[in-house]
KEBA-65991 format. One record per atom (N, C-alpha, C): residue number from 1; residue in one letter; atom name; x, y, z. Coordinates in pm, 1 decimal. Example, Ala and Ser with C-alpha at 12.3 -4.5 7.8 and 13.67 -1.06 7.14 Angstrom:
# KEBA-65991
PT   n res atom        x        y        z
PT   1   a    N   1319.0   -569.0    780.0
PT   1   a   CA   1230.0   -450.0    780.0
PT   1   a    C   1320.0   -330.0    780.0
PT   2   s    N   1285.0   -225.0    708.0
PT   2   s   CA   1367.0   -106.0    714.0
PT   2   s    C   1290.0      3.0    787.0
***
This chain:
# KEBA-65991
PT   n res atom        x        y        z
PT   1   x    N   8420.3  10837.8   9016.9
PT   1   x   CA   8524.0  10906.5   9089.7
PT   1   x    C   8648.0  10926.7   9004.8
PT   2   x    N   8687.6  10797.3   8892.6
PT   2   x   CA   8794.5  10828.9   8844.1
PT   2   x    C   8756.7  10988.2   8744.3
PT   3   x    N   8684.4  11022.9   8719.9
PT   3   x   CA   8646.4  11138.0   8579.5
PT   3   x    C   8696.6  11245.7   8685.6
PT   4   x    N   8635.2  11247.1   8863.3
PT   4   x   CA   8661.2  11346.7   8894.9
PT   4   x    C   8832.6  11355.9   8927.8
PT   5   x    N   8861.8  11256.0   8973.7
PT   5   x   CA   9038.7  11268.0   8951.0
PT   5   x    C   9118.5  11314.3   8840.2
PT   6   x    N   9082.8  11289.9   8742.8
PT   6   x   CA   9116.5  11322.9   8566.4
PT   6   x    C   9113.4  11467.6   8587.8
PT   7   x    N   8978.6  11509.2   8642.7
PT   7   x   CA   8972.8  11665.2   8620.5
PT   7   x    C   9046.0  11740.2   8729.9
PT   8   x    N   9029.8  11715.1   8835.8
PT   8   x   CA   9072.0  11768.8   8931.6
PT   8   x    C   9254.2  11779.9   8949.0
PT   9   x    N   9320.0  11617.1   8970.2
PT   9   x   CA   9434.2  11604.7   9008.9
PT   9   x    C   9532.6  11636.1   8892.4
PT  10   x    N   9478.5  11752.5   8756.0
PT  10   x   CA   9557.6  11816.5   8660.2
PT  10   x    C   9562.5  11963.1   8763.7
PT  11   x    N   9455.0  11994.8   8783.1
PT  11   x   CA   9449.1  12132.3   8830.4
PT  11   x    C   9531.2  12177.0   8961.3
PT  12   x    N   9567.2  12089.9   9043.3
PT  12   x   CA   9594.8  12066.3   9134.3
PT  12   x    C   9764.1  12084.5   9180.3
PT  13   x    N   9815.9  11987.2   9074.3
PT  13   x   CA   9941.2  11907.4   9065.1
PT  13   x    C  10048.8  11965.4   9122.2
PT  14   x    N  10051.9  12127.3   9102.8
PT  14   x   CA  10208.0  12276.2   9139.4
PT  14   x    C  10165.7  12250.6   9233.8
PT  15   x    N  10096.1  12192.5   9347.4
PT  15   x   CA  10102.0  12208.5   9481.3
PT  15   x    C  10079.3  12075.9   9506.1
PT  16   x    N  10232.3  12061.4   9570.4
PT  16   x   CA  10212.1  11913.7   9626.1
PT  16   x    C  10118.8  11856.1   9813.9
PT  17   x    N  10111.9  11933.2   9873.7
PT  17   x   CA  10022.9  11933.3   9961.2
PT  17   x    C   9856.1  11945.7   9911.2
PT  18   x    N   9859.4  12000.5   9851.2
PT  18   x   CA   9701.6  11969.9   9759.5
PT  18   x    C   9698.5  11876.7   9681.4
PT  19   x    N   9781.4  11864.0   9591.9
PT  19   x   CA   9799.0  11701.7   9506.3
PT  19   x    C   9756.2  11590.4   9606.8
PT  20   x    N   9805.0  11561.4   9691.3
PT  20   x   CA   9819.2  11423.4   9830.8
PT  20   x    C   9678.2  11470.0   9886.0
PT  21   x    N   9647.6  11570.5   9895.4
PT  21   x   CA   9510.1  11557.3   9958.0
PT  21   x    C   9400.7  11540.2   9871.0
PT  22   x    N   9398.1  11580.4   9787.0
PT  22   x   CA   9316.9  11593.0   9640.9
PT  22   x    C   9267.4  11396.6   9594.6
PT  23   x    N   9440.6  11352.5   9595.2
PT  23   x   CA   9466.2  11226.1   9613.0
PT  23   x    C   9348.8  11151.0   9728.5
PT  24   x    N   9424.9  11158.3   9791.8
PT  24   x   CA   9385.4  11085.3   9918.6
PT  24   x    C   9235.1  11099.4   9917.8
PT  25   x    N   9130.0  11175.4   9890.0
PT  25   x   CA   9022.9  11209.9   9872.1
PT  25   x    C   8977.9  11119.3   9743.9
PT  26   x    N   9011.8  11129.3   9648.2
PT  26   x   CA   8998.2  11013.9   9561.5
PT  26   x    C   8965.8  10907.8   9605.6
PT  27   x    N   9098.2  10869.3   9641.6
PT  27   x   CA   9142.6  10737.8   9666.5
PT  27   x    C   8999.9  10700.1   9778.8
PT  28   x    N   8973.5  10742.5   9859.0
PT  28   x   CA   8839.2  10710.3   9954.5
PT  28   x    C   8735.5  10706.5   9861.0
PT  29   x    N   8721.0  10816.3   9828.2
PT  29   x   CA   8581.0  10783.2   9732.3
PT  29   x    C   8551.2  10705.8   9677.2
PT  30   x    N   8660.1  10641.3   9591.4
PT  30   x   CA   8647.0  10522.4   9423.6
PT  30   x    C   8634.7  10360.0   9534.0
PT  31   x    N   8549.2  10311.3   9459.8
PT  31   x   CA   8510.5  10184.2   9457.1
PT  31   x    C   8632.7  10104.3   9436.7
PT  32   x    N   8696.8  10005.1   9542.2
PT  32   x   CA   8788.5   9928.8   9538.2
PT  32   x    C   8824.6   9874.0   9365.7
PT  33   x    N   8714.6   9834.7   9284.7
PT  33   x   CA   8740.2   9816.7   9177.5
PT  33   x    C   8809.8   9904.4   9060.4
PT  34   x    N   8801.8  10027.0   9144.2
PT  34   x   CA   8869.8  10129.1   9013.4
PT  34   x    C   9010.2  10182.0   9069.4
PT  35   x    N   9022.7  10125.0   9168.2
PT  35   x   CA   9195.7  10191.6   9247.3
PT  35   x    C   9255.7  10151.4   9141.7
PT  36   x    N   9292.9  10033.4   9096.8
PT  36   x   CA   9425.2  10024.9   9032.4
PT  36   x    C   9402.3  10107.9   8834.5
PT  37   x    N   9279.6  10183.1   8833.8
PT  37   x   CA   9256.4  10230.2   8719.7
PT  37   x    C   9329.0  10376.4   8787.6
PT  38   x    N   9280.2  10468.3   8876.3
PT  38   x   CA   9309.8  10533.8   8955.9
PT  38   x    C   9502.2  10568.0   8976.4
PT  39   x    N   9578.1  10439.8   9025.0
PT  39   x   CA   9704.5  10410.7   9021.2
PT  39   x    C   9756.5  10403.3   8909.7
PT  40   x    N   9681.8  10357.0   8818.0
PT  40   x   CA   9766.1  10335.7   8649.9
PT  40   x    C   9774.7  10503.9   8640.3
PT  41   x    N   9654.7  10593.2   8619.0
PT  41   x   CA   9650.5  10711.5   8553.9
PT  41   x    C   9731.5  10812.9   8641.6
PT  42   x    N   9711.2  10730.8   8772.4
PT  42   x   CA   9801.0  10868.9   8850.7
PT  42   x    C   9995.1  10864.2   8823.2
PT  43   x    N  10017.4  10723.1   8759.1
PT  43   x   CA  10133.8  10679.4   8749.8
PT  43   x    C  10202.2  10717.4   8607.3
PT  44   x    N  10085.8  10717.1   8478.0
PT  44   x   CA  10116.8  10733.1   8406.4
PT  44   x    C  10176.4  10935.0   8391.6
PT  45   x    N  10045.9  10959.0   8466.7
PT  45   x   CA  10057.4  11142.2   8442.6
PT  45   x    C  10128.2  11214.1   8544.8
PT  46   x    N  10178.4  11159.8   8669.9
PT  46   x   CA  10249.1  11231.5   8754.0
PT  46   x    C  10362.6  11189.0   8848.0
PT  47   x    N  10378.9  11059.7   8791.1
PT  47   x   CA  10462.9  10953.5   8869.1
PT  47   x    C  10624.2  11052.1   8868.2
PT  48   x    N  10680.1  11102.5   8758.1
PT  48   x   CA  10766.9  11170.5   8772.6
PT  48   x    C  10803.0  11284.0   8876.2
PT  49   x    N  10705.4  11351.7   8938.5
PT  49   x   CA  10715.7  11456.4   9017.5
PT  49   x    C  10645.5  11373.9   9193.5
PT  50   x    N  10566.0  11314.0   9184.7
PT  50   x   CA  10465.7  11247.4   9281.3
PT  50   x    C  10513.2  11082.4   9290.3
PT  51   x    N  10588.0  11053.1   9295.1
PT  51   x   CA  10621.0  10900.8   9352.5
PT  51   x    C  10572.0  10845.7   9450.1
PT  52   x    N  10669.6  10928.3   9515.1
PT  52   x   CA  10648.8  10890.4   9656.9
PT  52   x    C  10495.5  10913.2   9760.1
PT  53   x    N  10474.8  11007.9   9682.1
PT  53   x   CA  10291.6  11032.0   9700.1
PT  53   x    C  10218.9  10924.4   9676.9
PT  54   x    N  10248.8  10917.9   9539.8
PT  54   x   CA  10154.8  10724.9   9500.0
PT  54   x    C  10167.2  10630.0   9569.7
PT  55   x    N  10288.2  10592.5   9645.9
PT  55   x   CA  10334.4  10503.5   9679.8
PT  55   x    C  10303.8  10523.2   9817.6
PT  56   x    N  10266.2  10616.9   9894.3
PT  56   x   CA  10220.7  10634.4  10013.6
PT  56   x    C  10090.0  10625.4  10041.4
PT  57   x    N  10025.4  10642.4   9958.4
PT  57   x   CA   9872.9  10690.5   9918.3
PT  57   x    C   9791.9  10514.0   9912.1
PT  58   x    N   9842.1  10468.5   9795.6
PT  58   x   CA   9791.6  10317.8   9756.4
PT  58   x    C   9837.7  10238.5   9799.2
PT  59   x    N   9981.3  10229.8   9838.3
PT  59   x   CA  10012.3  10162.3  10007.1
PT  59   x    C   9923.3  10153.3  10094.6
PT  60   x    N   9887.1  10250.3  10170.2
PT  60   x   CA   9839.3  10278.4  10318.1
PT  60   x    C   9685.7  10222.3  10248.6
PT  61   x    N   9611.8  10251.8  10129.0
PT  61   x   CA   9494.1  10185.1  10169.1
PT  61   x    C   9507.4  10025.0  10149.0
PT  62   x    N   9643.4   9954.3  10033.7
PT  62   x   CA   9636.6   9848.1  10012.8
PT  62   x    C   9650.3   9761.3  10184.3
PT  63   x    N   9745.3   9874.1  10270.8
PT  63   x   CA   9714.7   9796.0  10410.6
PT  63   x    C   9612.1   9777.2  10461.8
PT  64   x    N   9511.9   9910.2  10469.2
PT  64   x   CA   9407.9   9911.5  10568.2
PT  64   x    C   9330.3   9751.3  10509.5
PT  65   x    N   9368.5   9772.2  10343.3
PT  65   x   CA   9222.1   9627.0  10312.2
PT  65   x    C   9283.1   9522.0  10361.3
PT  66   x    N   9384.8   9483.7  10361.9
PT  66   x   CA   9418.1   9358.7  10419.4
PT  66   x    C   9444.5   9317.9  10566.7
PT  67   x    N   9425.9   9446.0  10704.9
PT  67   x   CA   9397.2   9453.2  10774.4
PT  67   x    C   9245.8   9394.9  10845.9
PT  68   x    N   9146.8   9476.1  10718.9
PT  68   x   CA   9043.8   9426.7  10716.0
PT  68   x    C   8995.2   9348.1  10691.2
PT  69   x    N   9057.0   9234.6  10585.8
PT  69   x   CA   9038.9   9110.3  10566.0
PT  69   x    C   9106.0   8979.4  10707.5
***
C-alpha cells in the first residue's frame, strides 16, 4: 500500500479534498505495521501544505485502535 501512496498522493496533492481522501484510503488499506512508514513519508513530502490533514487522518485511526483495544 505504501508504493501505492508514493505514486498516487504526488499526483493528487493541488487538490486538497482529494489529497485527504486519497489519504484516508491509504491509511485503511496499509497494514497497521506500515502507518508510521506511511506518516513519516506523508510528513516528510507534504507536511508543509497538509498538516493538519496528517494530523487528522493518523489521529482518528490512532483513536479508533485504542478504542479497539
Amino acid at each position: 500500500m505504501i508504493q501505492y501512496a508514493k505514486i498516487i498522493l504526488p499526483k493528487v496533492y493541488l487538490w486538497e479534498k482529494l489529497y485527504k481522501k486519497e489519504l484516508q484510503k491509504c491509511v485503511s488499506w496499509s497494514d497497521p505495521k506500515e502507518l508510521d512508514e506511511l506518516y513519516n513519508w506523508c510528513h516528510e513530502n507534504f507536511n508543509d501544505l497538509y498538516s493538519h490533514i496528517h494530523n487528522e487522518v493518523f489521529l482518528g485511526i490512532a483513536l479508533k485502535s485504542k478504542n479497539r483495544a
